[in-house]
N, C-alpha and C positions, 0 to 999 in steps of 0.2 A: 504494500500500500504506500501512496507518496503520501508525504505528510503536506502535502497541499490540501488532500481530500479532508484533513481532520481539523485547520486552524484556517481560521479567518482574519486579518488584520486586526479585527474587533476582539479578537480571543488572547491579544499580546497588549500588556501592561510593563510601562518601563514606572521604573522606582517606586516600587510601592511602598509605602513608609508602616508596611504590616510589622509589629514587635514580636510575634512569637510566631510559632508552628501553627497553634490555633487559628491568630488572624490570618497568617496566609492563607492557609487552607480556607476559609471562611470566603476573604477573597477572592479564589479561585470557583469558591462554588456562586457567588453574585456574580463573578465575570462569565459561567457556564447558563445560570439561569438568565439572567440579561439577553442572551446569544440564543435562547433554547427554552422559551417561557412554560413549554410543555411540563418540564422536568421543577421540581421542587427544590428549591434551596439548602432546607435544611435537610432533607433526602440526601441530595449530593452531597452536603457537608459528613453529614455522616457517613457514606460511605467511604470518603476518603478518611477519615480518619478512624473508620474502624481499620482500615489497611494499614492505617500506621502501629496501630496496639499491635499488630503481627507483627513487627520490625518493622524500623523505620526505614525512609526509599531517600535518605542521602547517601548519598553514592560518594560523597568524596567532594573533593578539590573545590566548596562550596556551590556545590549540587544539588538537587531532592529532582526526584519522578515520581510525585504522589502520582496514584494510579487506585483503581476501585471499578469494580462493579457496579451496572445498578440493573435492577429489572426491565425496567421501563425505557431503556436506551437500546436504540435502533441500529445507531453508525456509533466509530469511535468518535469521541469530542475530545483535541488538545487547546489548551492552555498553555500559555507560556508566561510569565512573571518574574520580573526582575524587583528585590529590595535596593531601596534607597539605603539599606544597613542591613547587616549579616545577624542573622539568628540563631540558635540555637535550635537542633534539629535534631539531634543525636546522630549526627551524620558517621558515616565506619569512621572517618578518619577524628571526629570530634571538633571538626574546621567549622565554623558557621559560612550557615548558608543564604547568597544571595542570590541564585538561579535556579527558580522551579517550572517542570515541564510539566503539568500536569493532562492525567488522561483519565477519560469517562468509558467503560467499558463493557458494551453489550455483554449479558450473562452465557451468549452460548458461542462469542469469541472467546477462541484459547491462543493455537497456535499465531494467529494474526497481532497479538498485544503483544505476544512475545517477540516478535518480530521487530514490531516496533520498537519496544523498551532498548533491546539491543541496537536498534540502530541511534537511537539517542544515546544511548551508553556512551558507544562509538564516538559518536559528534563530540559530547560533553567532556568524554577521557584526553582530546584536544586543546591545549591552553592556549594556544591561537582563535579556535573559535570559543572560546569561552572568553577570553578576552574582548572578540570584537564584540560579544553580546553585550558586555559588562559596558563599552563604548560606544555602544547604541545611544542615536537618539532622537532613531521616532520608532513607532511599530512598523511603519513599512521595511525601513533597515533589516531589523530582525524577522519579519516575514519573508523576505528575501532570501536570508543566510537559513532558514530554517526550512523553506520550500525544494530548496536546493540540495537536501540529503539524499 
């Protein structure tokens, strides 16, 4: 799948001044339902962060891939979100984090999320493109470098 199909310009927030794991997350579920009026807010918040009680999806190098299920989701939905300040995530490496991808995930996609995740993995484990996201400064910028995986 291109990650064209899953993110909209509309679905990419630069500096968001969220303080912890919870606000982002929160954020990310206002920036899915804003985009997706069908789907419930506090639905989607919850699903991502019951993924995170399972281990948390920082990956590192000031990372996260919140990622979750929900019933009622049709197609994958990505999010992308950059903090104005680094959080606390419990990321592997214990780095705070200020770049999250996050993804909304039909209940009877498997092998296609995993697919994806790794190809953000991939992207993200690059500190050139994590850099240029971190130097982004509009959403089209990052819509760009993100459509082009």
């Amino acid at each position: 799948m291109k990650l064209s199909n899953l993110i909209k310009i509309d679905q990419i927030q630069l500096n968001n001044s969220a303080s912890s794991k919870k606000k982002a997350l929160e954020a990310i579920s206002r920036i899915i339902t804003d985009n997706y009026p069908e789907y419930n807010t506090n639905k989607v918040f919850e699903t991502l962060i019951a993924r995170e009680r399972l281990g948390s999806t920082g990956i590192g190098h000031g990372v996260a891939l919140p990622h979750g299920r929900l019933a009622k989701c049709t197609d994958t939905i990505g999010v992308f979100i950059s903090l104005s300040e680094g959080i606390d995530y419990d990321a592997i490496d214990k780095e705070p984090v200020t770049l999250l991808f996050a993804l909304l995930i039909p209940n009877h996609s498997t092998e296609e999320h995993l697919q994806i995740l790794a190809k953000l993995a991939e992207f993200f484990h690059n500190k050139n493109n994590r850099q240029m996201l971190e130097n982004a400064t509009s959403s089209e910028t990052v819509y760009n470098l993100i459509i082009n995986l």
